[in-house]
C-alpha positions in Angstrom: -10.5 -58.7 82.3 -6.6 -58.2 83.3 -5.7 -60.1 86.3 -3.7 -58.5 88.9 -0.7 -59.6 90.7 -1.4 -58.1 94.8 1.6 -58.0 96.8 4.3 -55.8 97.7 7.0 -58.3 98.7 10.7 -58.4 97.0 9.2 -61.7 95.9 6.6 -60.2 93.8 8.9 -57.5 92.6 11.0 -60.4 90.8 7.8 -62.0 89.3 6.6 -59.0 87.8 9.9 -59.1 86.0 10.0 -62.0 85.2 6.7 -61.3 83.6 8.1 -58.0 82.0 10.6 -60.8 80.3 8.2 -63.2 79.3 5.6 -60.8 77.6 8.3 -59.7 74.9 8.7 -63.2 73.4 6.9 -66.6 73.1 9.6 -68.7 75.1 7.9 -71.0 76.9 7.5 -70.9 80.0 7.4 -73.1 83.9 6.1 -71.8 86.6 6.4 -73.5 89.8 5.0 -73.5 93.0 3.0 -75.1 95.8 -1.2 -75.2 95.6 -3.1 -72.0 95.5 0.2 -69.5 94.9 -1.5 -67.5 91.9 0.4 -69.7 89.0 -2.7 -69.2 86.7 -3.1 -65.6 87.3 1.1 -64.8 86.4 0.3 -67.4 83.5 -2.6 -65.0 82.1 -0.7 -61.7 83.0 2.1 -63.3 80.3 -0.8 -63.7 77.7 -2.6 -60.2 78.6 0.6 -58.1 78.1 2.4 -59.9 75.4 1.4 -59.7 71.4 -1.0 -62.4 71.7 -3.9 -60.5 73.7 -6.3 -60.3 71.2 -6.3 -64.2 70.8 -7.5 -67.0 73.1 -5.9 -67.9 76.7 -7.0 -71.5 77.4 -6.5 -72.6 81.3 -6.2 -76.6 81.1 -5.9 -78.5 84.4 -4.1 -81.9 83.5 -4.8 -83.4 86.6 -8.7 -82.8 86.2 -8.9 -84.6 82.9 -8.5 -89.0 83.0 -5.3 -89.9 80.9 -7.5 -91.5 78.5 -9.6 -88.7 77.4 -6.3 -85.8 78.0 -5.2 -86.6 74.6 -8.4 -86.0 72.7 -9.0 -82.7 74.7 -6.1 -81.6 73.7 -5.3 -82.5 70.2 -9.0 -83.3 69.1 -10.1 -86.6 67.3 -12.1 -87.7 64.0 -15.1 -89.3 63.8 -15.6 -92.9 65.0 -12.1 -92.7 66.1 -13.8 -93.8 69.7 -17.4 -95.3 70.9 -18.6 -91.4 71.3 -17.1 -89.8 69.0 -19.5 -88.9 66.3 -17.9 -85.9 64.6 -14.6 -84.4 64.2 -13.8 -82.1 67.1 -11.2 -79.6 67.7 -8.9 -80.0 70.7 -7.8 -76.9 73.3 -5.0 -76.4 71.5 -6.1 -76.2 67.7 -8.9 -73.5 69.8 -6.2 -71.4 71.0 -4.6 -70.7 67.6 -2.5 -67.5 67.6 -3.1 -67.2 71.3 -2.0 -69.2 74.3 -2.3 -72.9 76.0 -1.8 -72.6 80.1 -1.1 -76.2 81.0 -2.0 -76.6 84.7 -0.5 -79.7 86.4 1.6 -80.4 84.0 3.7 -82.7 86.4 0.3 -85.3 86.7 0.1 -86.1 83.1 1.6 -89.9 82.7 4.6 -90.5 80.4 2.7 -92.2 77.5 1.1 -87.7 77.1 4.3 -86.3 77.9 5.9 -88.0 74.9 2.8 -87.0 72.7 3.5 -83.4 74.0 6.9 -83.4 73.4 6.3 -84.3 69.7 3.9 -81.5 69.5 6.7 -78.7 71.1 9.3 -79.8 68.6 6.9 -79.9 65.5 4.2 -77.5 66.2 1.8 -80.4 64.3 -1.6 -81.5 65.6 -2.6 -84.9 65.0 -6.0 -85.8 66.2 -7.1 -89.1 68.0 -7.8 -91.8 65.4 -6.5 -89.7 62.2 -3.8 -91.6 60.3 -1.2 -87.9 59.7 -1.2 -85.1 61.4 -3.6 -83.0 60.0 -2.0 -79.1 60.7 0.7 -77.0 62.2 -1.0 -74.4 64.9 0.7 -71.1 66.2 0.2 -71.0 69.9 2.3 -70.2 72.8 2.6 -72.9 75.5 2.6 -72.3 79.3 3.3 -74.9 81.8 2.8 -75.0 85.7 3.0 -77.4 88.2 3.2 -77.7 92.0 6.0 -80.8 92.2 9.3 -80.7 92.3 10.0 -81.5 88.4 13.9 -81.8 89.1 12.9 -84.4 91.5 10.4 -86.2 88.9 12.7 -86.5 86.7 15.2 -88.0 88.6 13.1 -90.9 89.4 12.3 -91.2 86.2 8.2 -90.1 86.6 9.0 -87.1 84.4 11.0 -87.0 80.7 13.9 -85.0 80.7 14.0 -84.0 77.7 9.9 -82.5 77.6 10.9 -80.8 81.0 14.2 -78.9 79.1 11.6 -78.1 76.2 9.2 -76.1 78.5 12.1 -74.6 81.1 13.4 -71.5 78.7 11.7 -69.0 81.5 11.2 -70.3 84.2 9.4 -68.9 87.5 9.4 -69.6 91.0 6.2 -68.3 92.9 7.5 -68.6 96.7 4.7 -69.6 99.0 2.8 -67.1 101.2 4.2 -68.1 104.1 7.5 -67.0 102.9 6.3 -63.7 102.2 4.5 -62.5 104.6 4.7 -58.8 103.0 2.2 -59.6 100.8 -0.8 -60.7 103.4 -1.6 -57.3 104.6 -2.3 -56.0 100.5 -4.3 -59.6 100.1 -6.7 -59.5 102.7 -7.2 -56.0 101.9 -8.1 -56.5 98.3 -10.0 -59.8 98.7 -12.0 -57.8 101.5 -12.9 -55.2 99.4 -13.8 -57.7 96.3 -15.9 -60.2 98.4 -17.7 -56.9 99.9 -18.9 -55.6 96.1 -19.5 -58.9 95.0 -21.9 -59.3 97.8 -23.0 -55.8 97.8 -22.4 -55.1 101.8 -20.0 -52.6 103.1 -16.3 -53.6 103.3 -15.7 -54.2 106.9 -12.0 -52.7 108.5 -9.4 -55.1 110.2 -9.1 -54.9 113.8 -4.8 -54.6 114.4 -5.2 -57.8 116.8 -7.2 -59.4 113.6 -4.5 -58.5 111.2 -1.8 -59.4 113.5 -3.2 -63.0 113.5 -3.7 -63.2 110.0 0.1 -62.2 109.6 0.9 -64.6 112.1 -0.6 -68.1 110.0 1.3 -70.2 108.0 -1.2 -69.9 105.2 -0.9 -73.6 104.0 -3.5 -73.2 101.6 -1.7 -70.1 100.5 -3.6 -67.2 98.1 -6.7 -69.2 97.3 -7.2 -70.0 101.1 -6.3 -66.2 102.2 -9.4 -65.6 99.5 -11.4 -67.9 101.0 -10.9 -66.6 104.7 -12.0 -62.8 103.3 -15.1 -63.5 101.7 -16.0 -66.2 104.5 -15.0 -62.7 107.0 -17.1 -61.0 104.5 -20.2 -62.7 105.1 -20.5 -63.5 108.4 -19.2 -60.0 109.5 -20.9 -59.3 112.4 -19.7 -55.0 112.9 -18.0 -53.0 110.8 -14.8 -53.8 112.4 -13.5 -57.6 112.2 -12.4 -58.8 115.8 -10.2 -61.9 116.2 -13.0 -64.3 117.5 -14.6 -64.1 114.3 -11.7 -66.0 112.3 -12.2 -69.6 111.5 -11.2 -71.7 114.2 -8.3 -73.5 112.3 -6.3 -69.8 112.4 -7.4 -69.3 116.0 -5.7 -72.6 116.7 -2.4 -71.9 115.3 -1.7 -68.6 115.9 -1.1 -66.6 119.2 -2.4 -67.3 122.7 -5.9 -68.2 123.4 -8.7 -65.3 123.8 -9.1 -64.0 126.7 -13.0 -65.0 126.1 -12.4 -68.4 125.6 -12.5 -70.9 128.3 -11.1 -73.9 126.4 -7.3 -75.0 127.7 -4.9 -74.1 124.6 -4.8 -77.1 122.3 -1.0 -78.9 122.3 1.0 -78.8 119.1 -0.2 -80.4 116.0 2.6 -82.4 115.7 2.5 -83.6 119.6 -0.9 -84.7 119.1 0.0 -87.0 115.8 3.1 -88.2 117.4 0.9 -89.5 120.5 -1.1 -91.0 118.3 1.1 -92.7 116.2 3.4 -93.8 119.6 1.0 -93.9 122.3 -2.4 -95.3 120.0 -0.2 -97.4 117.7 -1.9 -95.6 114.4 0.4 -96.0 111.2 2.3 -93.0 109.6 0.5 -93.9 106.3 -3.4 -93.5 107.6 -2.8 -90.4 111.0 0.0 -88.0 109.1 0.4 -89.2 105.2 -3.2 -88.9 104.3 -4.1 -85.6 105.9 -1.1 -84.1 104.6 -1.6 -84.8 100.9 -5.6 -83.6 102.0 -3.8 -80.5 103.0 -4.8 -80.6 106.4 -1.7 -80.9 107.6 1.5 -78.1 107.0 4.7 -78.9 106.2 5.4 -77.6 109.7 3.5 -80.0 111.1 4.9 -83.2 109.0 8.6 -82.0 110.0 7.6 -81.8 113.9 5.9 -85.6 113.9 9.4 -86.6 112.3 11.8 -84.7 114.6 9.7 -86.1 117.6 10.1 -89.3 116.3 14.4 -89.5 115.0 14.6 -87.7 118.5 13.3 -91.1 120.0 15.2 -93.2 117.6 18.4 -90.8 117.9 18.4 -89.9 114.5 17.9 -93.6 112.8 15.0 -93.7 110.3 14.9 -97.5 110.0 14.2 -97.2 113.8 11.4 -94.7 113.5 9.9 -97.3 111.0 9.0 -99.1 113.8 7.8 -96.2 115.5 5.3 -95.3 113.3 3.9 -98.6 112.9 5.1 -98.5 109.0 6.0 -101.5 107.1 10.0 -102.5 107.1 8.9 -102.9 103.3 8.3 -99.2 103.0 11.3 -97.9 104.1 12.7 -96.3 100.8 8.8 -95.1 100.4 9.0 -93.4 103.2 12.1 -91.6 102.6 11.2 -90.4 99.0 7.6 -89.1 100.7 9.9 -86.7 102.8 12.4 -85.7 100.0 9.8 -85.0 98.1 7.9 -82.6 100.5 11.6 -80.9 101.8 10.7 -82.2 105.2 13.6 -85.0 105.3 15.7 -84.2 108.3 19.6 -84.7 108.8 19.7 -87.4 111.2 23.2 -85.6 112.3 22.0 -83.1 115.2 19.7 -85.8 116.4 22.6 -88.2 117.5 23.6 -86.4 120.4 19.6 -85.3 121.8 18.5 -86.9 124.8 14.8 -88.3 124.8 12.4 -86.7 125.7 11.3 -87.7 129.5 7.4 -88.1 128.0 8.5 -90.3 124.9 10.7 -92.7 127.2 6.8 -93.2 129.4 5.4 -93.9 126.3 7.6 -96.7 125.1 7.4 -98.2 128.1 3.6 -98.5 128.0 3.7 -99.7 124.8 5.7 -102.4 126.2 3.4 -103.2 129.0 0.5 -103.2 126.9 1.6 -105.5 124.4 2.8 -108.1 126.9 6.4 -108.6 125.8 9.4 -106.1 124.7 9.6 -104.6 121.8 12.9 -104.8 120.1 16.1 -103.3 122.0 17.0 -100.2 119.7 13.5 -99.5 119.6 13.9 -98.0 123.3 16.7 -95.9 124.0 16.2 -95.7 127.9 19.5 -95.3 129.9 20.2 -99.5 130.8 19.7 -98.4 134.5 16.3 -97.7 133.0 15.5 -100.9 131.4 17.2 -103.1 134.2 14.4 -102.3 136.4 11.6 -102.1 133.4 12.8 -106.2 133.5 12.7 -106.6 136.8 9.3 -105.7 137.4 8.4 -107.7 134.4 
């Protein structure tokens, strides 16, 4: 079955010719974009309207396979070549002959694969595991995605030049849904309508307040979480028109004001909360912001607030805000290549002239009192009248 591509956004407009480009050749192609944007579904729309239709399209996640069985998967092995393998098999790629190989992830496969897969681009020859010559050459059109930055990767050196020049001849950005917001609206009206025949109930309508909150989230899971949300809407619809208390609770939380039903105070910012308790509770970057980010529980949004809140503290010094965020002087040039990476490193230029926040200076001061001696000078920046009279009452 054709997959569609929903949207209505000038950023969809440009994919869909990019795709018209695509489908009249077999250039490779990289496609690029965060988690859950819909790479796999532009990647089959290339395979479903170009020549090669009537042949296989095989989807291959690198990042689901271990390194040490990739290769077999996708160049096959002989017999006895390792402990299990007891008869020649066919890889992914010799299956898709005449047809197309969609290589998810491509950014997680190690150097030792991408060299293999380079060899394979330039020659078109499969070799399996354990065989001593490669063994055929195999007609099929290669399709890479991945969500990292590959300029990045292959600047420090985690990704080969030369394989990522070898799959960039078309080359497609797929924005994330946050930055086009166009394309909610059409989304949640398809998934709605999908999720209600796949679960043969009626398709419940959007209340305006409903939609309005739905336009309103950042969407960090992007497409595959909007799909989520619809059939979860679906399912749990409770009238035939969807009211805003019936969204999950992580929208309800980061959109608008708090319903007028709801007793509960409205929660702070995310990024308030992690920066009290990186400052105030002493938890390390690494283990209350790092690891829920890469979980995806966290936004970009939210990793750029924590960090403003802390360089305005420090007045724009990052060595300083090591020491803020409990992190390792070791990990300094860690740290920085974890924001670079994510786009949330901020210019430490329009923090220099800030002044400190009145709640972050009471915080610095109780972690001083707490820990029974003072924490080093530049990690305060209190006016001196300030920390004249912190040492006097000490």
């Amino acid at each position: 079955m054709r997959p569609q591509l929903i949207g209505s956004s000038s950023a969809v407009r440009e994919i869909e010719q990019e795709i018209e480009y695509a489908r009249q050749s077999d250039a490779k192609v990289l496609i690029m974009g965060e988690s859950g944007v819909g790479k796999e579904v532009v990647a089959s729309l290339i395979h479903y309207d170009s020549r090669r239709r009537h042949a296989p399209f095989i989807p291959i996640n690198c990042a689901g396979v271990p390194d040490s069985l990739l290769e077999s998967e996708l160049f096959g092995h002989v017999r006895g070549s390792f402990t299990d393998a007891h008869r020649d098999k066919k890889g992914w790629i010799e299956q898709g002959r005449g047809g197309t190989v969609f290589l998810d992830e491509v950014g997680e496969m190690s150097v030792r694969m991408q060299a293999i897969l380079l060899r394979f681009l330039e020659s078109g020859e499969i070799q399996r595991v354990g065989a001593d010559r490669s063994d055929s050459v195999v007609d099929v059109r290669v399709i890479a995605a991945t969500n990292r930055s590959l300029w990045a990767e292959v600047a420090d050196k985690r990704f080969r030049e030369d394989l990522f020049y070898r799959l960039n001849v078309i080359h497609i950005v797929i924005p994330p849904l946050r930055e086009r917001k166009d394309d909610v609206a059409p989304l949640v009206d398809f998934f709605l309508r999908q999720s209600s025949e796949a679960h043969h109930v009626p398709m419940p309508a959007l209340h305006q307040d409903t939609l309005d909150r739905l336009l309103e989230y950042s969407w960090p899971g992007n497409v595959r979480e909007l799909k989520n949300v619809a059939e979860r809407l679906v399912v749990r619809a409770r009238s035939a028109v969807l009211l805003p208390e019936e969204l999950p609770k992580e929208i309800l939380a980061r959109t608008g004001q708090p319903l007028a039903a709801s007793a509960a105070p409205a929660s702070p910012l995310v990024s308030d909360q992690l920066y009290d308790r990186l400052v105030r509770d002493g938890q390390s970057f690494w283990v209350a912001v790092y690891e829920p980010f890469m979980s995806r529980d966290l936004t970009r949004d939210d990793l750029r607030g924590v960090v403003s809140r802390g360089l305005e503290q420090t007045r724009g010094s990052y060595k300083m805000l090591l020491e803020l965020f409990n992190v390792p002087a070791g990990d300094y040039k860690k740290l920085l290549a974890f924001l670079r990476k994510h786009q949330c490193h901020m210019p430490f230029q329009k923090f220099r002239s800030l002044s400190v926040r009145p709640e972050s200076i009471g915080i610095v001061a109780t972690r001083i009192r707490g820990n029974g001696q003072h924490e080093r000078e530049p990690l305060s920046v209190m006016p001196s009248s300030s920390r004249r009279e912190q040492a006097t009452r000490h």
